[in-house]
C-alpha positions in Angstrom: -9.8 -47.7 -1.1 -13.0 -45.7 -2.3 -13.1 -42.0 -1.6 -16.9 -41.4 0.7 -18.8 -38.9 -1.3 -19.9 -36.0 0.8 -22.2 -33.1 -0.6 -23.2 -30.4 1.7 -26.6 -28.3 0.0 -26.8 -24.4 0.7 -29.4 -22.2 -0.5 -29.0 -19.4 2.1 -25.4 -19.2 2.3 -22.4 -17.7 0.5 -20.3 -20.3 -0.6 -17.3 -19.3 1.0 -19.1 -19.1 4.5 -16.9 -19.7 7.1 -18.9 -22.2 9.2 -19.8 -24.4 6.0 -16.8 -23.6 3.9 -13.6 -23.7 5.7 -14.7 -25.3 9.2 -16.1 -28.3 7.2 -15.8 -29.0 3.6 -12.3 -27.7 3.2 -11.3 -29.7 6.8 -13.1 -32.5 5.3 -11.2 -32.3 1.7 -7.8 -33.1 3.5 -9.0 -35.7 4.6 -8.1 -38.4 1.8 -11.0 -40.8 2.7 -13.5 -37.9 1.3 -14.9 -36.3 -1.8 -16.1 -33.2 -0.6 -18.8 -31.2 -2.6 -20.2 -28.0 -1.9 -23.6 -26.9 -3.6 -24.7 -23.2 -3.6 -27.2 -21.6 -5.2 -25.6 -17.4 -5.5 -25.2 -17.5 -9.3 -21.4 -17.3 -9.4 -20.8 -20.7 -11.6 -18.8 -23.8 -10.7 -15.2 -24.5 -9.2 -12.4 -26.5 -7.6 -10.9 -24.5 -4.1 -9.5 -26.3 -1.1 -10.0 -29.4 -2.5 -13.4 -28.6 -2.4 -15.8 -29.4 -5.4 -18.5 -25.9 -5.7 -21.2 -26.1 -7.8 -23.7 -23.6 -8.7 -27.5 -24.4 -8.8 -28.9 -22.2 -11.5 -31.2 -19.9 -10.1 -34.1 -18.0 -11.6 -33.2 -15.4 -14.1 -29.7 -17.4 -14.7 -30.4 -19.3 -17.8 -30.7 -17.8 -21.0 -34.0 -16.4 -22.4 -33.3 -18.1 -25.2 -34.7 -21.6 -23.8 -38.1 -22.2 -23.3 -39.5 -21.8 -19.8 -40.9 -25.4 -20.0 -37.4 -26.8 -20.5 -35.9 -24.5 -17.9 -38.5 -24.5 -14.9 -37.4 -27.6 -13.4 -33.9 -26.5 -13.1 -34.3 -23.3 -11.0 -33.8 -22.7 -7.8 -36.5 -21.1 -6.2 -36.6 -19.2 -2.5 -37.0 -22.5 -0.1 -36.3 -25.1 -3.6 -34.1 -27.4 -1.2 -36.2 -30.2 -2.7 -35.6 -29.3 -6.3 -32.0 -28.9 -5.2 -31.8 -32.3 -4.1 -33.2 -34.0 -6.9 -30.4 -31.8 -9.5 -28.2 -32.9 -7.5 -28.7 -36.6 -7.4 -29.2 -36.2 -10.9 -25.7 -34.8 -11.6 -24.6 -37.4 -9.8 -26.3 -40.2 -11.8 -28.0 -41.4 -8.2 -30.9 -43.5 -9.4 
């Protein structure tokens, strides 16, 4: 049977919030009907707890100065860049 994908966005919380975190992606990741992913934007890179898949939306200042701000400035979160956050993420995920 296929896994459902779930992906819950954050821009405004630490990803190890209790509410978002532990009450429903980890509960959610013993389930084994889901795929739980957790998107955050605090800069601390990408990993696997509680079953749970984190990944870190770069945020301005985060990727090296040694690309070009024209090839970087659509991949930055910015204060209120839910949008842009949706759009990596659907990208990552080779949504069309």
């Amino acid at each position: 049977m296929k896994q459902t994908k779930i992906t819950h966005l954050t821009s405004a919380h630490d990803r190890y919030d209790t509410r978002i975190f532990l009450k429903m992606c980890s509960s959610l990741a013993t389930c084994k009907d889901y795929e739980v992913s957790l998107v955050v934007a605090d800069g601390k890179g990408d990993e696997i707890k509680n079953g749970v898949d984190i990944n870190n939306f770069p945020i301005l200042g985060e990727l090296s100065n040694e690309t070009a701000w024209c090839e970087k400035k659509d991949e930055v979160c910015y204060v209120g860049g839910i949008v842009k956050m949706i759009e990596w993420c659907l990208q990552k995920c080779e949504v069309k």
